[in-house]
C-alpha positions in Angstrom: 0.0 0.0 0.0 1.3 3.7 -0.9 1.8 6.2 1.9 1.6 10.0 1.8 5.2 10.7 2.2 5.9 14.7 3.3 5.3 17.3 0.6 7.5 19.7 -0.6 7.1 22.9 -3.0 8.9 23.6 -5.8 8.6 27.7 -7.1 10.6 28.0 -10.6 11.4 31.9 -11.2 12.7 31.8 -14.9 15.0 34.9 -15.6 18.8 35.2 -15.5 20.6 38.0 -16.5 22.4 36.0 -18.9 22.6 32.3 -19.7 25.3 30.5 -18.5 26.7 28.2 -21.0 26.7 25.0 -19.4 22.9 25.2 -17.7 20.5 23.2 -19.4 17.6 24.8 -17.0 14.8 26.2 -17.7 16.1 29.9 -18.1 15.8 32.7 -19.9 17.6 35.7 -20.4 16.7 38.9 -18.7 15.5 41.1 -21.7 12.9 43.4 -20.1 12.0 44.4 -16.5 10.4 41.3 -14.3 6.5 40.8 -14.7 6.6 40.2 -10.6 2.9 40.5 -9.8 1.7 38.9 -13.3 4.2 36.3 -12.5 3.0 35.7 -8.7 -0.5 35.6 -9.7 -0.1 32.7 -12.1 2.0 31.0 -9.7 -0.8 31.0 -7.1 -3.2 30.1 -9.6 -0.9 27.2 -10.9 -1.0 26.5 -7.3 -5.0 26.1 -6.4 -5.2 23.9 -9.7 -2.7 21.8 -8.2 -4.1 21.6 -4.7 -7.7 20.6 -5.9 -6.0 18.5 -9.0 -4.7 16.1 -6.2 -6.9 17.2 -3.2 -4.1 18.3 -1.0 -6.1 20.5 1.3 -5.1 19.0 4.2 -2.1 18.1 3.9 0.9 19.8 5.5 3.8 21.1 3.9 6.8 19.6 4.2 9.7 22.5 2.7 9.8 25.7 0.2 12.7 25.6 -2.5 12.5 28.7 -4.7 14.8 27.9 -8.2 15.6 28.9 -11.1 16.9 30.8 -13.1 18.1 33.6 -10.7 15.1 33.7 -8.1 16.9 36.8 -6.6 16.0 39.0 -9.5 12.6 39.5 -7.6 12.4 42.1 -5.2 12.2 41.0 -1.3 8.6 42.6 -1.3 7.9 40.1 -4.0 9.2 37.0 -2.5 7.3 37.7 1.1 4.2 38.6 -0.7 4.4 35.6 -2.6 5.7 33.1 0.8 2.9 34.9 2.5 -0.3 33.7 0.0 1.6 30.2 -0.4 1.8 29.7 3.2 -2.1 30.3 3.8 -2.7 27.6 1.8 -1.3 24.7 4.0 -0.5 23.8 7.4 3.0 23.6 8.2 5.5 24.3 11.1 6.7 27.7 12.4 10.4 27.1 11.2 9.5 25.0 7.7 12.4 25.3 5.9 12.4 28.0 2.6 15.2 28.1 0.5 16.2 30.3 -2.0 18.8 30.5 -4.5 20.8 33.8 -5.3 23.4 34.4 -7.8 26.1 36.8 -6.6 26.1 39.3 -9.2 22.5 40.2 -8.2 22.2 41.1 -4.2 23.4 43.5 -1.7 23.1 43.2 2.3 20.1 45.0 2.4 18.6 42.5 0.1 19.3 39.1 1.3 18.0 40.6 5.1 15.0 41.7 3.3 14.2 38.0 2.2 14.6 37.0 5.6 12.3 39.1 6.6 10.2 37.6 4.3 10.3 34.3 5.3 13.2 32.7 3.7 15.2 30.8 6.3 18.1 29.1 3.8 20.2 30.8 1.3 21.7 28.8 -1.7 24.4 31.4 -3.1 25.7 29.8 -7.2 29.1 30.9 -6.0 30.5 28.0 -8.6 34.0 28.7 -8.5 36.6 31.1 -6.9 38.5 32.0 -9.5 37.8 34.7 -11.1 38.8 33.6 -14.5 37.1 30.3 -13.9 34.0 32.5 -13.6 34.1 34.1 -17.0 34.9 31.3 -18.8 31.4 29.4 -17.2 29.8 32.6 -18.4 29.1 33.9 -14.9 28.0 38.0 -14.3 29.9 38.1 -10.9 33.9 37.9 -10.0 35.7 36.4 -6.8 35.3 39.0 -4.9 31.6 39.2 -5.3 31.4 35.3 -4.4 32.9 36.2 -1.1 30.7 38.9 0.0 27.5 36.6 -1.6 28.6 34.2 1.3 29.7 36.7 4.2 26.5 38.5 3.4 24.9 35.1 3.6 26.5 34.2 6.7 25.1 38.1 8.7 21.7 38.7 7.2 19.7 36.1 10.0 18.7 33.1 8.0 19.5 29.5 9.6 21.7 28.3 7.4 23.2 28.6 3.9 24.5 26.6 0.9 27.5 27.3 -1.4 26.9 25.9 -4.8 30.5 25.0 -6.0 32.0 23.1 -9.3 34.8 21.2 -9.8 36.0 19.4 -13.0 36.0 23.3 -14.8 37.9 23.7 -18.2 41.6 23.3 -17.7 40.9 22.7 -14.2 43.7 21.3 -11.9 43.6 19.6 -8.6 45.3 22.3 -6.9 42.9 24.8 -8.2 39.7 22.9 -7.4 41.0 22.0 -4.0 41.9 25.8 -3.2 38.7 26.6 -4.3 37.4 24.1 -2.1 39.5 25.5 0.6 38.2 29.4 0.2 34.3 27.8 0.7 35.3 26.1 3.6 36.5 29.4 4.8 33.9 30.7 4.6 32.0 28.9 6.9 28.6 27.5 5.1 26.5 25.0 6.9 26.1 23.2 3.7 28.4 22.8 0.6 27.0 21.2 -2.9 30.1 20.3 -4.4 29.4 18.9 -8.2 31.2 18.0 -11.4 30.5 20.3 -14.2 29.1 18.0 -17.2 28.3 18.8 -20.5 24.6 18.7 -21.1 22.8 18.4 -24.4 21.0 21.8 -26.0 23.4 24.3 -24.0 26.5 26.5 -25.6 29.3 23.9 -23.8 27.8 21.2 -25.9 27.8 22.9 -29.3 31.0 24.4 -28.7 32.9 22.1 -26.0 35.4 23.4 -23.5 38.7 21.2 -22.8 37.9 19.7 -19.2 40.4 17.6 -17.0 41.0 13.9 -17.8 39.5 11.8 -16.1 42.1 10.6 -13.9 42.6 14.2 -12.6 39.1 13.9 -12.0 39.1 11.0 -9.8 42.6 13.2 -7.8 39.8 15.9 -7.6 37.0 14.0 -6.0 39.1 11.7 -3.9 40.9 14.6 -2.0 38.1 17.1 -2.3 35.7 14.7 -0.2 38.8 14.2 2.3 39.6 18.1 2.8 35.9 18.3 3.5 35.4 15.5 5.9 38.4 16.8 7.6 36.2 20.1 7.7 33.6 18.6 9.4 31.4 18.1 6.6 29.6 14.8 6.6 28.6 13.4 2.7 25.2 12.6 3.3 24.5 12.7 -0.7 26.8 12.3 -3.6 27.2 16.0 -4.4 26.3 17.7 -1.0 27.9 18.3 2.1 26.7 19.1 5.8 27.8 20.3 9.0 25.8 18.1 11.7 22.5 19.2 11.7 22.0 21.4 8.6 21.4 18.6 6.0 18.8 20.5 3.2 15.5 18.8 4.3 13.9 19.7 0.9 16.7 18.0 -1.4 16.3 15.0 1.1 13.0 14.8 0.5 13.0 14.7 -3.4 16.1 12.1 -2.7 13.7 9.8 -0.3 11.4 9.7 -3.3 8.7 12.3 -1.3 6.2 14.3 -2.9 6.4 17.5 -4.8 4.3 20.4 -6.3 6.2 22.0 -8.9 4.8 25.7 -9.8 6.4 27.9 -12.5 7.8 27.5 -16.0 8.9 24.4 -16.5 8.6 22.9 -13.3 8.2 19.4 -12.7 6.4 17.6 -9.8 5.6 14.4 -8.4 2.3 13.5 -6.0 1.5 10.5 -4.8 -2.4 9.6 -4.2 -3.6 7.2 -1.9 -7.0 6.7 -2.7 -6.3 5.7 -6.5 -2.9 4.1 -5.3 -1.1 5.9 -8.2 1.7 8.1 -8.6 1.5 11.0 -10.8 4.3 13.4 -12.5 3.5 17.3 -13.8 5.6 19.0 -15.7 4.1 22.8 -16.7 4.3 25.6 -19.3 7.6 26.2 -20.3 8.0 29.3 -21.7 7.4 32.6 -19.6 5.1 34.1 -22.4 3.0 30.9 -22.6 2.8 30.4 -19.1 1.8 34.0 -18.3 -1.6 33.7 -20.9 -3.9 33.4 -18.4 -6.4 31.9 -21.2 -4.4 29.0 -21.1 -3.6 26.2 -18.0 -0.3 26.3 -16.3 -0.2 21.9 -16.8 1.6 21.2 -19.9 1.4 17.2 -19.0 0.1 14.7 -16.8 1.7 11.3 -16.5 0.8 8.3 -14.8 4.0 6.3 -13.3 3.6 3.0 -14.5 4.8 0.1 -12.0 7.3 -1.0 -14.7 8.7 2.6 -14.3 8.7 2.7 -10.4 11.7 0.5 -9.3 13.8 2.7 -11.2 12.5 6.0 -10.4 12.7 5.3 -6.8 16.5 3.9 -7.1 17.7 6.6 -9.4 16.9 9.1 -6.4 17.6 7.3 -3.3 21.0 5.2 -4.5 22.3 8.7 -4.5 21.9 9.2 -0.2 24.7 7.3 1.6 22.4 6.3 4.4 20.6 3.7 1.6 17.0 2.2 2.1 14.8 -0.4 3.7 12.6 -2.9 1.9 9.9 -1.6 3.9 10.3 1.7 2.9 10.5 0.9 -1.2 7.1 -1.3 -1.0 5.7 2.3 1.1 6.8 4.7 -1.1 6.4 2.6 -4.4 3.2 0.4 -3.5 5.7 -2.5 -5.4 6.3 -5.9 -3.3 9.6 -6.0 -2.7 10.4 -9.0 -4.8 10.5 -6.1 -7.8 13.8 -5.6 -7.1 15.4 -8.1 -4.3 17.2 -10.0 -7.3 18.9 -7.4 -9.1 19.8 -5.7 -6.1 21.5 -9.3 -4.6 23.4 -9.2 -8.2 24.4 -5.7 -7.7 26.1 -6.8 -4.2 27.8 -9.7 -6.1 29.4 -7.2 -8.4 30.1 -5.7 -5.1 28.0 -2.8 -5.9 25.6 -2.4 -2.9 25.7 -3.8 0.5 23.1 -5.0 2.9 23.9 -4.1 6.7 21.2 -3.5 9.9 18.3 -4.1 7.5 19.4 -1.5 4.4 20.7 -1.4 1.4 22.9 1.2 0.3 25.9 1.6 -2.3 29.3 1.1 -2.0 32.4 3.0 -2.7 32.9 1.2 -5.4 28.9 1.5 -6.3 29.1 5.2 -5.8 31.9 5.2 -8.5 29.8 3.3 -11.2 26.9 4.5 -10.1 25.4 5.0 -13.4 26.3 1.6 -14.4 24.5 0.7 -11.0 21.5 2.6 -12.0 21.2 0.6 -15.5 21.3 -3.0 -14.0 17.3 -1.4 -12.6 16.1 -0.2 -16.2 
């Protein structure tokens, strides 16, 4: 039988002053001022539809993320408006966590204390490297020194707790220059870290016109001593690209990883709800484009699908192989509404490959797993 696992919201704000060219988001250059208040009211509209779509009156959210794009293009006065109307719509505790993200190149201190005022309680600041040249070649509108006052700014204006997005793996990179970067976040003091490989994604300018990246065996050099400087830093790897100090794990990214429930409102957003009564699982994904998504002739839901239990084992595994604290049996058949027998075999030929491991009752991956994981991933498809 299928539970109601928490549910999260997902707010997609579509503008960037420029597009970066190795995102493959949903973003769009800045090329006129923000439609804030056209914007927010299809948002809450795209909202309600949701809510009576899959009956979700009563139940209470779980965590805000607020993407994009470059979310902190919107005023403060937006944002609270906008946390203030989504917030009457659910129950939910006092200190739910509300992230939002915010490119350097875009705040000041008076800003980022302004969304805490608000109502945003977590900062995720696209720092992505150090390096000032490093920055302009990844097409970013902010330098070095800009990333440091993002995240001392960060660090002053009240919220909780923040993240420092950070790549490695950045065209000519070397292991000395992604470690010091490494080094200047630490330094910096986050309570969270997301620490990714840049990769070359389809439809984006990197993948029509290809940078020269580190080999892959400067790679491994990268992530080997990367993940050691920042376990040494106290920062426990919870996830394959994030990092914590104890306590300040991001409970909205947990929750997509544990396969929970999401609305997804804005351009382009995707989401995932599970309903009990019917014993299905359903995926959103909604207008893309700003201008179509703004015509309020029109529905915000671009498509509807039905997860199919052929689908499921994989879905499930694709998000929670990538949390080192693994999985339980019981908790695949609750979140999947599959017997368990869906997936017992390939994942006892997985441990053979050594692979995954079994220990107190869960399954999780192994170092080696974690390596291959995409390989892992395909044994499920």
């Amino acid at each position: 039988m299928l539970i109601s696992p928490p549910l999260s919201l997902y707010i997609h704000i579509p503008w960037c002053v420029e597009k970066c060219p190795y995102c493959d988001f949903n973003s769009h250059a800045l090329k006129h001022d923000i439609p804030e208040q056209d914007y927010i009211r299809q948002l809450l509209r795209d909202l309600d539809a949701d809510i009576t779509r899959f009956n979700l009156q009563q139940r209470p959210l779980h965590s805000i993320f607020i993407g994009g794009g470059t979310p902190s293009l919107f005023s403060a006065p937006a944002i609270a408006q906008l946390l203030e109307q989504v917030l009457q719509r659910f129950q939910h505790h006092a200190d739910i966590e509300i992230t939002l993200e915010a490119n350097p190149g875009t705040i000041e201190a008076e800003k980022f204390i302004g969304f805490f005022n608000g109502g945003v309680s977590r900062l995720s600041v696209g720092v992505q490297s150090f390096e000032s040249e490093k920055l302009i070649k990844l097409g970013r509108i902010h330098d070095s020194q800009q990333a440091k006052t993002a995240a001392k700014l960060a660090n002053e204006c009240g919220v909780s707790s923040f993240n420092l997005d950070l790549m490695h793996g950045l065209p000519e990179q070397s292991v000395e220059h992604a470690l010091d970067d490494l080094k200047t976040a630490i330094s910096l003091n986050p309570t969270h870290i997301s620490w990714y490989q840049l990769t070359i994604e389809p439809n984006t300018a990197f993948h029509s016109r290809p940078p020269t990246l580190p080999q892959d065996e400067v790679l491994w050099h990268i992530q080997d001593q990367g993940i050691e400087l920042l376990t040494q830093a106290g920062y426990q790897q919870y996830e394959i690209s994030a990092f914590s100090q104890k306590g300040y794990q991001c409970q909205h990214n947990l929750n997509y990883w544990q396969f929970g429930d999401y609305l997804g409102i804005g351009c382009g957003a995707h989401g995932k709800i599970t309903d009990t009564k019917s014993q299905q699982i359903f995926r959103t994904v909604k207008v893309k484009h700003p201008k179509g998504y703004l015509d309020t002739r029109r529905a915000a839901l671009d498509k509807l699908h039905t997860v199919s239990a052929e689908e499921l084992p994989f879905e499930y595994l694709m998000n929670r192989l990538r949390l080192f604290s693994g999985f339980t049996l019981d908790e695949y058949q609750a979140y999947t509404g599959l017997s368990s027998t869906t997936i017992v075999p390939t994942l006892q030929q997985a441990a053979d490959k050594n692979l995954m491991q079994f220990d107190n009752n869960r399954w999780s991956v192994s170092k080696l797993g974690h390596r291959y994981l995409n390989d892992l991933l395909a044994m499920f498809l």
